[in-house]
Structure formats: C-alpha cells, structure tokens
C-alpha positions as CSV (number, residue, x, y, z in Angstrom):
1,X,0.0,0.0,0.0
2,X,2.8,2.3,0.9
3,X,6.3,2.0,-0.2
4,X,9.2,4.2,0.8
5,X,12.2,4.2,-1.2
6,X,16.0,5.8,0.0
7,X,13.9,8.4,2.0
8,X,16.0,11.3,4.0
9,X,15.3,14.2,5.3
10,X,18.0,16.7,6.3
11,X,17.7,20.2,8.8
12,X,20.5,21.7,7.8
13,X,23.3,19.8,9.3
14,X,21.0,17.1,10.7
15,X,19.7,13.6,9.1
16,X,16.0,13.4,10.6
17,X,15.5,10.4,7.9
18,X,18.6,9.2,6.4
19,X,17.9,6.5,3.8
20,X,14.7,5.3,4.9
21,X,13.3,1.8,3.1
22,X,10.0,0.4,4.1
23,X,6.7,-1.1,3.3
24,X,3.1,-1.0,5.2
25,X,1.4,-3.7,3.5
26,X,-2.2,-3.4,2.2
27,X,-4.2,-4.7,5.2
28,X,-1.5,-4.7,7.8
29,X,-1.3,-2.8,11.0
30,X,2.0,-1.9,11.1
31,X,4.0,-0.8,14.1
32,X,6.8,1.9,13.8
33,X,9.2,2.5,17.4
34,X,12.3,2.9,17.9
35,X,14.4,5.5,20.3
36,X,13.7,9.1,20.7
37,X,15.1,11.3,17.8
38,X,15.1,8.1,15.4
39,X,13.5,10.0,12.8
40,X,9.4,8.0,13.3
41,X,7.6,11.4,12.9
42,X,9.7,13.1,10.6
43,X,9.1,9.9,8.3
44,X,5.0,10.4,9.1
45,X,5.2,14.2,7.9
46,X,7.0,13.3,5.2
47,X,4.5,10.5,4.0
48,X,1.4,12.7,4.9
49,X,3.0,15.8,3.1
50,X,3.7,18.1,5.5
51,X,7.3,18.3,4.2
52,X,9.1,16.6,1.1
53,X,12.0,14.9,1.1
54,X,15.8,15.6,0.5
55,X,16.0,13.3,-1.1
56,X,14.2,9.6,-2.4
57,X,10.6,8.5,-3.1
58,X,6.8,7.4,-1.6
59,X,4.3,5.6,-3.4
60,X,0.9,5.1,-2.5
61,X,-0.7,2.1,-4.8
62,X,2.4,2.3,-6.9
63,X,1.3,5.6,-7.7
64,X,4.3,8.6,-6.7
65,X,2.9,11.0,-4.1
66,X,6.1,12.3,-2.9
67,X,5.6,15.8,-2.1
68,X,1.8,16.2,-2.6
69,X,0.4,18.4,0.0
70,X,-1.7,16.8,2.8
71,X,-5.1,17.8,1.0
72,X,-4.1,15.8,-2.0
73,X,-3.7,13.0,-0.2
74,X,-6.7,13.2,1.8
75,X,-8.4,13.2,-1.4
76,X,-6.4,10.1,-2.2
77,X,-7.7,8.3,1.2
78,X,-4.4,8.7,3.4
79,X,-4.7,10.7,6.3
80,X,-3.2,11.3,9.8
81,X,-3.6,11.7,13.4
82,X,-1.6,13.7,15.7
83,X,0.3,12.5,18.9
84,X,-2.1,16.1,20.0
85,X,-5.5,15.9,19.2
86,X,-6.3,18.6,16.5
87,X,-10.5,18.5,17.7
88,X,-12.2,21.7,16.8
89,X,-12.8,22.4,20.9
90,X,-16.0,24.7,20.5
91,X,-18.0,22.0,18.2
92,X,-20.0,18.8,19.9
93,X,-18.7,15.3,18.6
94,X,-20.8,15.6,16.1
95,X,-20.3,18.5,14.5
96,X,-16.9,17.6,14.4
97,X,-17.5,14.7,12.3
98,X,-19.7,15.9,10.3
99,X,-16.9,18.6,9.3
100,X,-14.6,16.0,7.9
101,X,-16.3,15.1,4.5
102,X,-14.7,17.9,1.2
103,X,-16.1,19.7,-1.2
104,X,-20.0,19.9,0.7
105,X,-22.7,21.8,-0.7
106,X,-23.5,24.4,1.7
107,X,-19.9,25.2,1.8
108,X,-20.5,26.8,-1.3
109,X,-22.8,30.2,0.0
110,X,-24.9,30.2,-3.6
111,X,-26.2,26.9,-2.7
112,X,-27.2,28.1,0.2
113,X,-30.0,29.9,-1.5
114,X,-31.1,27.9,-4.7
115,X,-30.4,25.0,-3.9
116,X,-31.4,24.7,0.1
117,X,-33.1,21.3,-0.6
118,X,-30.1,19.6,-1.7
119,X,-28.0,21.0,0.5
120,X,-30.7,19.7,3.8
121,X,-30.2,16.0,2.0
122,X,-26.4,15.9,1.9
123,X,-26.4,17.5,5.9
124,X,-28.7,14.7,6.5
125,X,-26.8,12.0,4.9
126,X,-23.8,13.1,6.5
127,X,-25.1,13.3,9.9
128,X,-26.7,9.6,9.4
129,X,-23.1,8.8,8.7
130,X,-21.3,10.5,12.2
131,X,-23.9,9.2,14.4
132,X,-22.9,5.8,13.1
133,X,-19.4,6.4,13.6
134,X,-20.6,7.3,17.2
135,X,-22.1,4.3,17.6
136,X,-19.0,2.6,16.4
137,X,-16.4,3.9,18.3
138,X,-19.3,4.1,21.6
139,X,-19.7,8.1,21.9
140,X,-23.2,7.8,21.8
141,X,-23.3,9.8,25.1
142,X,-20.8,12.4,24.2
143,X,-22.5,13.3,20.5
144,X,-23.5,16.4,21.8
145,X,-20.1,17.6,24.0
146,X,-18.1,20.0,23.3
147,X,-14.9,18.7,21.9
148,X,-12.7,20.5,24.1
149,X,-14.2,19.2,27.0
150,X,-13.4,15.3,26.4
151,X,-10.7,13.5,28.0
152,X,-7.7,12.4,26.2
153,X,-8.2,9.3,25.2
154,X,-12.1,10.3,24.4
155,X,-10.4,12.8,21.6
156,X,-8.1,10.6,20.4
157,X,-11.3,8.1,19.4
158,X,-13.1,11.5,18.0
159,X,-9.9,11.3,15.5
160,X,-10.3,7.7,14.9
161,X,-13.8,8.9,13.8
162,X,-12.7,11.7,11.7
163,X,-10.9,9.2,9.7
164,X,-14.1,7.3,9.4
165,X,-16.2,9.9,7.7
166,X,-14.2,9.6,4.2
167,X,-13.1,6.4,2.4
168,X,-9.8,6.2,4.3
169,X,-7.4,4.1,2.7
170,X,-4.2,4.3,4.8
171,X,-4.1,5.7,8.6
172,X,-1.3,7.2,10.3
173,X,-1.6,7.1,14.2
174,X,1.2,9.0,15.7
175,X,1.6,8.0,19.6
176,X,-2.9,7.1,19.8
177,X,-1.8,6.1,23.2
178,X,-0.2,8.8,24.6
179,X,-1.9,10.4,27.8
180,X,-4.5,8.0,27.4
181,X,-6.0,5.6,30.5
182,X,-5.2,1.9,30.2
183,X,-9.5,1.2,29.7
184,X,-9.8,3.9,26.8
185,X,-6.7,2.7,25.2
186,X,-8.2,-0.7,24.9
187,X,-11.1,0.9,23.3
188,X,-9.1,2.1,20.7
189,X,-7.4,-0.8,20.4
190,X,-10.4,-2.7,19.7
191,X,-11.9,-0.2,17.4
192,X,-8.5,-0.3,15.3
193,X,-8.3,-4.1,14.9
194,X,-13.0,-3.5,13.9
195,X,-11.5,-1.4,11.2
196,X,-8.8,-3.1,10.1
197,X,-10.7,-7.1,10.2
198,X,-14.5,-5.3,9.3
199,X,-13.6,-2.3,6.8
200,X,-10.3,-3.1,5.5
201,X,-8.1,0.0,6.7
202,X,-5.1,0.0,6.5
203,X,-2.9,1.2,9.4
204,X,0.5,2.1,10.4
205,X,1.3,3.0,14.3
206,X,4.0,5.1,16.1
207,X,3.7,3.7,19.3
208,X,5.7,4.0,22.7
209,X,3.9,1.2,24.8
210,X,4.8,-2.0,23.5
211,X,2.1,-4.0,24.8
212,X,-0.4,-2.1,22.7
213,X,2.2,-2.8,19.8
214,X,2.3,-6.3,20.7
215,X,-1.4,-6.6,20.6
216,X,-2.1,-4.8,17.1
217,X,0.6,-4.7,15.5
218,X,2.1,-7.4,12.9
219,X,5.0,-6.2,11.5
220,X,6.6,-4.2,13.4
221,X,9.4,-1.9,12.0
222,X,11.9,-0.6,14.0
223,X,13.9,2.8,13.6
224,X,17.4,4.4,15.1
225,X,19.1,6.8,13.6
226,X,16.9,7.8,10.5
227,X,17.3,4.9,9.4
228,X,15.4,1.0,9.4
229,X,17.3,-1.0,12.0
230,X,15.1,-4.3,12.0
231,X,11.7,-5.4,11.2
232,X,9.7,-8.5,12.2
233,X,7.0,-9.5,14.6
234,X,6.7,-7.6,18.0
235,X,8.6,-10.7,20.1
236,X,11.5,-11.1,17.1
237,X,12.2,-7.2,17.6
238,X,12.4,-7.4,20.9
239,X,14.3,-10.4,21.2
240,X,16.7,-8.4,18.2
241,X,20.1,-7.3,20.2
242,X,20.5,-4.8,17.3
243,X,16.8,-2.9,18.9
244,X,18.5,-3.4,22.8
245,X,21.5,-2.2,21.5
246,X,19.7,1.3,20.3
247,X,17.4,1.4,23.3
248,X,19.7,0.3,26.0
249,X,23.5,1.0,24.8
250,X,24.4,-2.5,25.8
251,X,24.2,-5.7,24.4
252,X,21.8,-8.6,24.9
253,X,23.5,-10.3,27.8
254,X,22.7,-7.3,30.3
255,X,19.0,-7.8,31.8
256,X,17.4,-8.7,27.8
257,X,13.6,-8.5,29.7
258,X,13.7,-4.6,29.2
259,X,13.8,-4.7,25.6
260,X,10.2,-4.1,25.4
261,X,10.0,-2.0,28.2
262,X,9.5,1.0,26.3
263,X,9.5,2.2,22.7
C-alpha cells in the first residue's frame, strides 16, 4: 500500500531520515518504534506531506505521491492523526464529524440559497453517517459535548472517527496512546483491529507502549538513527540485540527483559 524508497530528510546539518526503506502492507497494521530522535515522525510528515523529502521517493498504490500536500492525499484516502489531538474544541462530537467530508454543498454560499433542498439532503446524509461512527467507536453519550471538553483518550477516538467519515485508505496514528488511561486505550485498540478485520483500513502505528504494539501490530518496523534497523513481529524485535543495543547501549546479555519496556 505504501512504499518508501531511500527516503532522507536533512535540517541543515542534521539527518532526521537518512535513507529510509520500508513497506506497510495493504491490510496490515503496522508498528513503527524505535528510540527518541530516530526520525518516526519526521518519516509520518513526510508521508502525509507536510514536508518533502531531501531526497528519495513514496508511493501510494504504486502511484508517486512524494511531495503532494496533505489535502491531496486526503483526497487520495491517506490521512493522519496527531500525537495532539487537533478536535475543533467549541463543536460537539458531532459537528466535528460531520466537518470531515470535502467539497460539501453548503460550503459553497450560492447553494445556500437555490439550492437549500439539496443541500438539507447531503447534511442529512452526512449526519446519518457521524452518528454511526458514534455508535461505532461508543460516543453515543458524548455526540452532543463539546470537543474540548473530552478527556484524552475520548479525543483521540473522535480522531479515529474523523478518519471514518471519508473512504480512508491508509491511517497514520502518531503516539494514539499517549496520555490515554489503560480502559480507553483498549477501546481504541479494539476499534482499530473493527477497522482493520471489518472495513479493511489500513494502518501504520508510532507507538511508545509496547504491549499495545504487541497486541495490534504485525509487523513491526523498528527505527534508530533515520534509518530502518530491523523489522519483524513484536517478540522477534524485541528479542533483536541490534533494537536493545539502540534502546539500552548494551548488548543482549545485560538484563534482555527490558527490551520491550519502552519504545
């Protein structure tokens, strides 16, 4: 589904992404850790257009996307979350759904006044489609709370939701668990895995606790430097004294159990 090829990505003197290779397979949820400063988000901006590369190349379907802007590749089906929750804070839940979907009638002001009818049908039809996604994700209770008033792990499902309301082909989660309770985050985790097994998305993970990794996530690619290190299943990276080595600065013989511990 997505292939990066001899990606980097250079600050001046510094190599955020430094000949990058990687796949996320069509259907996969895919984990991507590794140490701070390894170059994990740098590689989701540059996949979700924020920034283009130095240097190298990302397809989407074997089609070349590198350097389309984010909007492009909305349009395209790949989006993005955010380690921070981008919610519009004054909206309820479902207005903030029922923001996601482009190009709506009404956001056009003529329509507004020759064509009210149509434009009352598509609001409807889009509405009908965020209260399922509350239903999905169980926000039935929140559809009418301010945003900005939600917890943290409550937002981060009202971004799994955003990603609901188009035809989302590829999902980039940066850090879904961070700051988020160990009952929501199995929420999520269950709501991921629904979309993956029930709609077919796509997903690819940065993730810091390794037992949510473990859980989703089958392969798991592992990062240092700006660079791939090793990729395999969650127990094989963890078990790989090339991934201790970059987490822990010492080899496999020196307490291997914490390899996992945090990523």
């Amino acid at each position: 589904m997505i292939r990066v090829e001899a990606v980097s990505k250079h600050f001046g003197g510094v190599h955020a992404v430094d000949n990058a290779w990687l796949t996320i397979a069509e259907g996969s949820i895919t984990g991507l850790i590794g140490p701070n400063g390894a170059g994990k988000t740098t590689l989701f901006n540059i996949i979700a257009g924020h920034f283009p590369p130095t240097s190298g190349k990302i397809f989407l379907d074997d089609e070349d996307i590198t350097g389309l802007p984010p909007y492009e590749l909305f349009s395209r089906g790949l989006l993005r979350t955010f380690q921070i929750a981008h919610e519009f804070s004054t909206l309820t839940v479902l207005e903030n759904l029922m923001m996601v979907p482009g190009d709506q009638m009404g956001e056009r002001l003529l329509n507004t006044w020759i064509q009210r009818r149509a434009v009352r049908r598509e609001e409807e039809t889009i509405r009908a489609k965020a209260m399922e996604v509350v239903e999905f994700l169980n926000l039935g209770h929140l559809v009418n709370e301010k945003a900005g008033n939600l917890s943290g792990g409550q937002k981060k499902l009202l971004e799994l939701g955003r990603t609901m309301m188009v035809d989302a082909k590829v999902v980039l989660l940066d850090e879904v668990g961070a700051g988020v309770n160990r009952t929501l985050l199995a929420e999520i985790g269950d709501a991921i895995i629904r979309l993956n097994k029930e709609r077919g998305y796509t997903f690819c993970m940065i993730e810091h606790d390794m037992d949510f990794i473990s859980r989703l996530c089958d392969p798991v690619i592992v990062m240092a430097e700006g660079t791939v290190l090793a990729e395999g299943t969650a127990q094989q990276v963890k078990n790989n004294e090339a991934v201790i080595e970059a987490y822990l600065g010492r080899g496999l013989k020196n307490k291997p159990a914490r390899a996992g511990a945090s990523a």
